[in-house]
C-alpha positions as CSV (number, residue, x, y, z in Angstrom):
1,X,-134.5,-7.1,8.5
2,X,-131.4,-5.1,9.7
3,X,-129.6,-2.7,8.9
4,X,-125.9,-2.9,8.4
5,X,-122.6,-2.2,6.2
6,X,-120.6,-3.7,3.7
7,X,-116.8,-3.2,3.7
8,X,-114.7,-3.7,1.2
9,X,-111.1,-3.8,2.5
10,X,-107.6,-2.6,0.7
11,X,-105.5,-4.8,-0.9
12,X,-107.9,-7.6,-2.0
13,X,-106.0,-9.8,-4.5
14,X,-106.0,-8.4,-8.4
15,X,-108.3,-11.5,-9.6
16,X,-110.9,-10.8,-7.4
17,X,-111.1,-6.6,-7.6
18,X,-114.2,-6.9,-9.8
19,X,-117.5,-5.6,-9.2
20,X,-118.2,-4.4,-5.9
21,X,-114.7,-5.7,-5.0
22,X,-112.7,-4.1,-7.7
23,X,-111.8,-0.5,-5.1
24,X,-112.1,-0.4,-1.0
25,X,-115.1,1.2,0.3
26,X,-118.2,1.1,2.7
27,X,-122.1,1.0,1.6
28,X,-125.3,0.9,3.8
29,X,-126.9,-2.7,3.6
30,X,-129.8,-4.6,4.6
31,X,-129.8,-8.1,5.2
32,X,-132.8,-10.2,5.8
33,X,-132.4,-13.7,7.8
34,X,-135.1,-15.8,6.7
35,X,-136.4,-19.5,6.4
36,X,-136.0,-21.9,3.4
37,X,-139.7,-20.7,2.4
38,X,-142.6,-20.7,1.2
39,X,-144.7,-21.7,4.2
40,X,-143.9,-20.7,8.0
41,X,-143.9,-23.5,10.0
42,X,-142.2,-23.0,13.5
43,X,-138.9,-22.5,13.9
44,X,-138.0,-26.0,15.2
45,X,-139.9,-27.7,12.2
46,X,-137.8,-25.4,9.5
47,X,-136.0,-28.3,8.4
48,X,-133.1,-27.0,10.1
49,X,-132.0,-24.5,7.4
50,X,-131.9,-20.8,7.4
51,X,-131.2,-18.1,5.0
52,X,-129.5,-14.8,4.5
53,X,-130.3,-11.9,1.8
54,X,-128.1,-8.8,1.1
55,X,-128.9,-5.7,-0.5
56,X,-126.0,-3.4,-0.7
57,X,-126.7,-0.5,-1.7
58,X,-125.2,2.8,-3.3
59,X,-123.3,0.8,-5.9
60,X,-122.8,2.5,-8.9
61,X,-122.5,0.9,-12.7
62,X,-125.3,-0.6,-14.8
63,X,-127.5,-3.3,-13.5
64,X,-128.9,-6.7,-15.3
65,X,-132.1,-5.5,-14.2
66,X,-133.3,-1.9,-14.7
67,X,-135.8,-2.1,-11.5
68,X,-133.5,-0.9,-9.3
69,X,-130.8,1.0,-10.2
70,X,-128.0,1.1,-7.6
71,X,-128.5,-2.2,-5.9
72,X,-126.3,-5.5,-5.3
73,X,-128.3,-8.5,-4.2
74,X,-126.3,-11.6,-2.3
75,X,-128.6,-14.3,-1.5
76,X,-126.7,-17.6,0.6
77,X,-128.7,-20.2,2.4
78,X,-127.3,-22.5,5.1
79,X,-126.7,-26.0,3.5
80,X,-123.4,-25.9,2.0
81,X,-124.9,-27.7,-1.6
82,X,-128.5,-27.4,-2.8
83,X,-130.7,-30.4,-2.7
84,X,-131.4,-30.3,-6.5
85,X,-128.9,-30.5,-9.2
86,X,-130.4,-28.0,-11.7
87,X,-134.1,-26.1,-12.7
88,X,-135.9,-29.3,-14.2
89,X,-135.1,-30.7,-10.6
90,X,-136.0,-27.8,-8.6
91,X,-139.3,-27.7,-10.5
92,X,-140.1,-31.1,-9.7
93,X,-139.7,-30.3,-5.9
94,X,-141.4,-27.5,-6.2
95,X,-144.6,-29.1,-7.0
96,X,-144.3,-31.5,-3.8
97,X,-143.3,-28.4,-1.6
98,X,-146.4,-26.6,-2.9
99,X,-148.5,-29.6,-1.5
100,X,-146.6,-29.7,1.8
101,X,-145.1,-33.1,1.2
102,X,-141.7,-32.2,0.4
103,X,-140.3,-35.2,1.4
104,X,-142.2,-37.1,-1.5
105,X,-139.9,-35.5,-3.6
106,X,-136.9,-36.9,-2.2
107,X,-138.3,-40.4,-2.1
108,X,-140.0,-40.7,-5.4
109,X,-138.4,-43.5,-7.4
110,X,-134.8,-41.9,-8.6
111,X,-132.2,-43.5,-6.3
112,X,-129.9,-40.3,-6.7
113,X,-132.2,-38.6,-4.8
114,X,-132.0,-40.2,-1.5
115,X,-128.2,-39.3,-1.9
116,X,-129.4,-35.7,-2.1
117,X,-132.0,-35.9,1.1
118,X,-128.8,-37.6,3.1
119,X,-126.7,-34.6,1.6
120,X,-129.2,-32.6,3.2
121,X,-129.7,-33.7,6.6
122,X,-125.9,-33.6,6.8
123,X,-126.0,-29.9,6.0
124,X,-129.5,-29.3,7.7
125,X,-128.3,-29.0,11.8
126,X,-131.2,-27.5,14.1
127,X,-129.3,-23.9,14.3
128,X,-129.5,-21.9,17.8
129,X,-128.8,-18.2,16.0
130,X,-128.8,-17.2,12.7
131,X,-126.4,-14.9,13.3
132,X,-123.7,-17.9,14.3
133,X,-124.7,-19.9,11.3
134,X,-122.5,-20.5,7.7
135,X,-124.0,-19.4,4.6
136,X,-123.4,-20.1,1.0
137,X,-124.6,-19.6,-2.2
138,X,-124.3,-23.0,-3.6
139,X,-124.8,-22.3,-7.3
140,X,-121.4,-20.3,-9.4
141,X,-121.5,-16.4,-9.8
142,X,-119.1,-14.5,-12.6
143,X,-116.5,-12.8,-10.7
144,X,-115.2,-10.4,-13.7
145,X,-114.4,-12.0,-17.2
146,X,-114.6,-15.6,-17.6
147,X,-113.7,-16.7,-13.9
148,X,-116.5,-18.4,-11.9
149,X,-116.7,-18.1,-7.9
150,X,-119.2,-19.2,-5.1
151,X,-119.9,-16.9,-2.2
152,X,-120.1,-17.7,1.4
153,X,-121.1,-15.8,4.7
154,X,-119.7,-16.4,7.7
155,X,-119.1,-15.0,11.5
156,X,-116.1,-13.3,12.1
157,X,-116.2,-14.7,15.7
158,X,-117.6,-18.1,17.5
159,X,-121.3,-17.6,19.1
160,X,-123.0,-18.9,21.9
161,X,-126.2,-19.4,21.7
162,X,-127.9,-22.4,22.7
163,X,-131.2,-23.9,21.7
164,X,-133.9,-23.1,24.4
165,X,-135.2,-26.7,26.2
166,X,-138.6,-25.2,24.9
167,X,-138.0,-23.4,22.1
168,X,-141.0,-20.9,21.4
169,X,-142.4,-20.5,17.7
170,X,-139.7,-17.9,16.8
171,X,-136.7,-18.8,19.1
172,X,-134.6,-18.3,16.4
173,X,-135.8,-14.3,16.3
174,X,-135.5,-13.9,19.7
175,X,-131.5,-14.8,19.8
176,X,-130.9,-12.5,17.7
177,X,-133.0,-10.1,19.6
178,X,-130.5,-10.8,22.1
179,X,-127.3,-10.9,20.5
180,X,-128.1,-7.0,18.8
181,X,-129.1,-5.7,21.7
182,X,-125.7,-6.8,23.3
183,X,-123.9,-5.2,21.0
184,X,-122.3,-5.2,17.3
185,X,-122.3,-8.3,15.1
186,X,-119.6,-9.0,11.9
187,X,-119.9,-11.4,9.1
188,X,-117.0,-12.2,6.9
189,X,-118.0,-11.9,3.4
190,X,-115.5,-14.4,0.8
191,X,-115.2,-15.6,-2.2
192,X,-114.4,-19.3,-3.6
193,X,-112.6,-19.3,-7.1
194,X,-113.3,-22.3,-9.2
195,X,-110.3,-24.3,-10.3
196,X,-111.3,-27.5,-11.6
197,X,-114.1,-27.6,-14.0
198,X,-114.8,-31.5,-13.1
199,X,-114.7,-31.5,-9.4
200,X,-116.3,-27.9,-9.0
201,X,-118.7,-28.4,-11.9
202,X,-121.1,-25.2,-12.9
203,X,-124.0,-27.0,-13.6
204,X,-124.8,-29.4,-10.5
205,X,-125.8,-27.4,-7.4
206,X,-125.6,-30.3,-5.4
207,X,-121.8,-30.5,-5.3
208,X,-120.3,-29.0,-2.8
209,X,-117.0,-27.3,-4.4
210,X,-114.0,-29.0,-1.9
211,X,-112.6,-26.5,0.1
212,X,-109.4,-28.1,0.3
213,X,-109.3,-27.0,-3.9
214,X,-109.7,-23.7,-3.6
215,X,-109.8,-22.3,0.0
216,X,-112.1,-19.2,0.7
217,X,-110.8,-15.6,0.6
218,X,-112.9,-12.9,2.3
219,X,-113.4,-10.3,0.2
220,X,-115.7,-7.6,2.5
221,X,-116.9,-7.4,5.8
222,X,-120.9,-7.6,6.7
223,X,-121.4,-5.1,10.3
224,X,-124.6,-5.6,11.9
225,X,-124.7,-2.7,14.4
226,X,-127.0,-3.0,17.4
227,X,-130.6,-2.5,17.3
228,X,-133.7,-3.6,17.9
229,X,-135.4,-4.8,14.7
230,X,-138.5,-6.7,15.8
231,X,-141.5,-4.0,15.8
232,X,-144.4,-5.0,13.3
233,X,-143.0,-1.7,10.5
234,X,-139.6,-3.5,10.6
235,X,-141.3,-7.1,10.1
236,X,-143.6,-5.3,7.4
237,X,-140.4,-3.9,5.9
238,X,-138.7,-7.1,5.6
239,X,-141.6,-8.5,3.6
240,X,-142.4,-6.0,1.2
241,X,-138.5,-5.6,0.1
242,X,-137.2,-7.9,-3.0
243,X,-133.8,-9.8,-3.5
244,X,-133.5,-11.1,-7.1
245,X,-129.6,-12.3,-8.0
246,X,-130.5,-10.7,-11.5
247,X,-130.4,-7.8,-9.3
248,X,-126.3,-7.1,-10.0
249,X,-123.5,-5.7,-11.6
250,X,-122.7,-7.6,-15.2
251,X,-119.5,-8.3,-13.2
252,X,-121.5,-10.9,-10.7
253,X,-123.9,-12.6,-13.3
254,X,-125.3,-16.0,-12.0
255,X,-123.9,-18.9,-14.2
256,X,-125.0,-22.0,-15.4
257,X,-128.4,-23.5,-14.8
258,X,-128.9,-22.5,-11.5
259,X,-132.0,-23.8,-9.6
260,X,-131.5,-20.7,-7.0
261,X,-130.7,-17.7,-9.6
262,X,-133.5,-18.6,-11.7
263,X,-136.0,-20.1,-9.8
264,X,-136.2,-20.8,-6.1
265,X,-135.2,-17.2,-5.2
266,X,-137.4,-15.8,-7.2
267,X,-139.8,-17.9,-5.4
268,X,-138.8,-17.8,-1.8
269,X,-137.7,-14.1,-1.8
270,X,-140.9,-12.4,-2.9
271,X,-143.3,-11.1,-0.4
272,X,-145.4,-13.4,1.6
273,X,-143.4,-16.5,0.8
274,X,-140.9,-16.1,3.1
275,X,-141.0,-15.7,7.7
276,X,-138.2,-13.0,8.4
277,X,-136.9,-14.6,11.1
């Protein structure tokens, strides 16, 4: 769990000053790096995926949820599309990720998906830093009336990291030990506006929305400033605080059947289900 701030620059297009995003400004954050949940395996063994929760906060309005009042929750993972299409999917993989065999899922009698496991491992790279790794959200938010967007989270700068020849249980923890106690880390917040209803569909979280369509526009700056966040009250901290999409202005509403807004989140982002890394 760190601690950090969320910028909203001048001058942001007028389609996407909604929300959050509709006036410049800077709120306090936290942002918690995570694995895909629910169990804690080592590091190496995380299926190569990480994720990244935000919780900006001071942000005035009404919320979707009246259990915290001046919250926005931004929850991205690392694979760039989900590995199930919608909740009746998710639920099914649920039940074999709840018996630690999720890979039964993936090969149990529906051809489409094996597609979905090769989707995955092409997404799915062993990571050296969380820190230096992409993020998205994968499934559509509202951004203002009637426009539908996908977030993503990215480093402002190339890292360096490398995976140790023996990586220890939490080697992903340590680098960023390292990298916040060398000095200030940024994140480029943005934004991907849906333009074709077809080719970025709402409703299928395994399609990746093409880039090439509707390019990315960074919409607020994530600053991680140095510190040391590895003591067991931050770790403690990090477990006991929740991220829940439905935690949001009316502006950001999650869209669509969305296996991540409605259920794996709520899952994987509730205490003892997730390793901070």
């Amino acid at each position: 769990m760190l601690r950090a701030e969320f910028t909203v620059p001048d001058g942001l297009p007028a389609h996407l000053r909604h929300g959050l995003f509709a006036a410049s400004g800077t709120y306090p954050a936290y942002v918690r790096f995570s694995g895909p949940g629910p169990y804690a395996p080592p590091d190496l063994e995380d299926f190569g995926q990480c994720s990244v929760a935000i919780k900006v906060m001071q942000v005035p309005g009404p919320k979707l949820m009246d259990d915290e009042s001046a919250t926005q929750d931004l929850i991205l993972v690392s694979p760039a599309s989900f590995v199930t299409p919608d909740i009746k999917e998710n639920s099914a993989m649920q039940r074999w990720v709840r018996a630690k065999a999720p890979l039964g899922y993936l090969i149990d009698r529906r051809p489409f998906r094996l597609l979905h496991l090769a989707m995955q491992l092409l997404y799915s790279p062993m990571h050296a830093n969380p820190l230096e790794v992409r993020y998205y959200s994968n499934v559509p938010f509202l951004l203002g009336e009637g426009q539908a967007v996908q977030y993503s989270l990215a480093p402002s700068r190339d890292g360096r990291s490398r995976i140790p020849v023996r990586p220890t249980e939490n080697y992903l923890r340590d680098a960023m030990v390292r990298t916040l106690t060398e000095g200030d880390w940024e994140m480029d917040f943005m934004v991907q506006v849906q333009t074709d209803p077809h080719l970025m569909p709402i409703e299928d979280a395994t399609v990746h929305w093409p880039e090439d369509l509707s390019p990315y526009v960074t919409v607020a700056r994530l600053r991680m400033p140095a510190q040391r966040f590895d003591s067991d009250a931050q770790l403690a901290f990090a477990d006991v605080l929740r991220f829940n999409p439905w935690h949001s202005l009316p502006e950001h509403r999650p869209l669509g059947n969305s296996p991540i807004g409605r259920f794996q989140f709520l899952c994987h982002f509730f205490p003892g289900n997730v390793r901070p890394e």
